[in-house]
N, C-alpha and C positions, 0 to 999 in steps of 0.2 A: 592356311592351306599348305600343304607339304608337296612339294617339288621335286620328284625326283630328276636325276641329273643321267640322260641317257647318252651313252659314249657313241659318238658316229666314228665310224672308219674310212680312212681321206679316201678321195674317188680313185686316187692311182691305184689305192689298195680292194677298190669292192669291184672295179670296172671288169679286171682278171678271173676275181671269184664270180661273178655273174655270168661272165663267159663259158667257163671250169660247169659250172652247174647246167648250162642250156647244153653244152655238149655231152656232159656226162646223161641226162636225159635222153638226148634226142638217140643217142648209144645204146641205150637202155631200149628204148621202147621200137626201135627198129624191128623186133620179130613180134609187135606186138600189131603194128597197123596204125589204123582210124579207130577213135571211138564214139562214146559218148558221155559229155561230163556232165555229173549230178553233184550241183551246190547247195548248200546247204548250211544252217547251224551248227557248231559244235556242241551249243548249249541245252538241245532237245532231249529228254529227256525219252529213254529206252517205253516207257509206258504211255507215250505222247502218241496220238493216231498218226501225225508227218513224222513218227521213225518208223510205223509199222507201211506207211504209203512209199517211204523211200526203200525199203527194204524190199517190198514187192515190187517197185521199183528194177531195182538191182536187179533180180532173180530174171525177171522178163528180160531184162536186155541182155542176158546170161545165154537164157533161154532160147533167145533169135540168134545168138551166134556174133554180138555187139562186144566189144572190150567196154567196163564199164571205167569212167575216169572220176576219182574224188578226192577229195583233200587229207585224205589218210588219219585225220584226226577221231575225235568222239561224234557224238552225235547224228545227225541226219548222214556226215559222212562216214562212220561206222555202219550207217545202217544198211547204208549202199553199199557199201564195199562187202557186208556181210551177207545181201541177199546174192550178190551177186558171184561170190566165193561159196556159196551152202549148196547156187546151184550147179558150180564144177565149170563157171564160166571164169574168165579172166578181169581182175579184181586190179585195179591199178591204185597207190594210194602216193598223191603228191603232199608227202609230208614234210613243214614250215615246222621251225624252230623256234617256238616262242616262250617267255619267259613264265607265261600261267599256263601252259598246255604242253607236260611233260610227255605225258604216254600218245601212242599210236595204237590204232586200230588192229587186231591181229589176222584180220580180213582182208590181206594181201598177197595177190601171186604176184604180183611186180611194188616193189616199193622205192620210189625213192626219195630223195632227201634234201631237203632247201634251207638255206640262211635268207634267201633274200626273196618277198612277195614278186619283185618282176622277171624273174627267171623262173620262177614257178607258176606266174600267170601266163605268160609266155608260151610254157611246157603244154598246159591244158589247153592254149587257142592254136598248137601248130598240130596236135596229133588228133583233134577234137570234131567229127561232122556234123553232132548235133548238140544242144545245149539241154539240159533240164535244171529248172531253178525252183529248188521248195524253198519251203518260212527260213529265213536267216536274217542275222543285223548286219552290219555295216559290210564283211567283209564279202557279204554274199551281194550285198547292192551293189559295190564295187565292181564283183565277175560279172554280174547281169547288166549292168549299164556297161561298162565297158564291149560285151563282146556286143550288144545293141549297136554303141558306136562303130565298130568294127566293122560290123556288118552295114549301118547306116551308110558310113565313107566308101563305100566300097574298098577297104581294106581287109577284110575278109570275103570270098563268095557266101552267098547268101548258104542261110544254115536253119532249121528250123530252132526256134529257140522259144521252149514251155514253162509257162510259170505255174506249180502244180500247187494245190492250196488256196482255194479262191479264198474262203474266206480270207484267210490275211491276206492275197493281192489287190482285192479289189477299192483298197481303201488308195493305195499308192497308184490304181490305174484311175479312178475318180479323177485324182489330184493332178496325173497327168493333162489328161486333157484338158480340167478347168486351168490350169498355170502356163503348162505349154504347149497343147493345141490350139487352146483359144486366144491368147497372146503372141501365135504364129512362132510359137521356138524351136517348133517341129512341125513338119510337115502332116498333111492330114494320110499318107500314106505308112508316113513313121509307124504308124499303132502297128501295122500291118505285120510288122519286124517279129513279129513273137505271140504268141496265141496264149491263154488263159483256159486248165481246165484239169479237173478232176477224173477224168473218165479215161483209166489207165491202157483201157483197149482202144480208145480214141486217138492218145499218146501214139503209143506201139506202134499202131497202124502207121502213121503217119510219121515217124520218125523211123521202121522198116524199108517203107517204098521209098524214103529219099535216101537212106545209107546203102541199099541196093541201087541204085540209080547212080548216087555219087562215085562210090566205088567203079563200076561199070566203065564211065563217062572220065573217070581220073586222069590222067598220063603222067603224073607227079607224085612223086613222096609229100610225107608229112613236111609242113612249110611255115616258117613264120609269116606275122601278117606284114604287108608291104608298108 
């Protein structure tokens, strides 16, 4: 097995660029508001029916008048960013620097730019009122259990947060509850944190009335989580 040998940069030297990068963000997206982030694969291929769901997607949250937020990358978040830019809505793309993932989405009216996952995660949970999670691996489990926990801690105000794509969720919601419902690792109210569903006017609805309400009821700028 071949090893490769990955160079870290000492903390005195990433703790400044982390910083550099949540300020240059929060600078940035100042005239842009609240929005709502759409996670996703990079891997989905443009002929996949979750790039043509995430794309209508997009367009709809466009269309209500919603800033859409995605990972600026390929895939589901291209798809979003592109429905959401085709329909003359405001297209945010939080583009990560990585070593297999050279090109960006060209599906951006705000774009900006990350070296490091936690000032980019950051970025998506301070300017963010609601969540949508389609089919993704690792880095999409990651944004969705994390703002779960967010919102669990009460570290974030509660948020609605959608898992679109049953077929692939409901293999990971089964698993849930037989491993940590039923062995008490979460609370029987936990589930409650985030709803399951295909039904994009179902979505809309329901992620409309609370981004009108939220806003409404706010008295704060965009915030990190405590």
């Amino acid at each position: 097995m071949t090893i490769s040998k990955t160079v870290r940069t000492s903390v005195d030297q990433q703790i400044p660029r982390i910083m550099s990068e949540m300020q240059a963000a929060a600078d940035r997206l100042k005239e842009v508001g609240w929005g709502v982030s759409v996670f996703g694969s990079a891997r989905i291929q443009p002929q996949s029916p979750y790039y043509a769901l995430a794309q209508a997607v997009g367009a709809r949250l466009a269309k209500a008048g919603l800033t859409l937020i995605a990972g600026g990358g390929p895939g589901i978040m291209e798809a979003a960013n592109k429905g959401a830019y085709e329909a003359g809505g405001k297209s945010v793309g939080l583009n990560i620097t990585l070593p297999h993932e050279t090109t960006h989405n060209p599906y951006q009216t705000h774009s900006l730019y990350f070296d490091f996952f936690s000032s980019r995660k950051a970025t998506f949970f301070m300017h963010s009122a609601a969540y949508i999670a389609l089919p993704g691996g690792f880095g999409t489990l990651d944004e969705l259990f994390e703002i779960v926990t967010l919102v669990q801690t009460g570290k974030l105000p509660p948020a609605p947060i959608v898992l679109m794509g049953v077929s692939f969720w409901e293999g990971l919601i089964k698993w849930v509850n037989a491993q940590l419902l039923d062995h008490n690792l979460i609370g029987p109210h936990d589930l409650e944190l985030f709803t399951i569903s295909d039904d994009i006017d179902l979505v809309m609805d329901q992620i409309e009335a609370f981004c009108a309400a939220y806003v409404e009821h706010l008295d704060c700028a965009p915030a990190m989580p405590e």
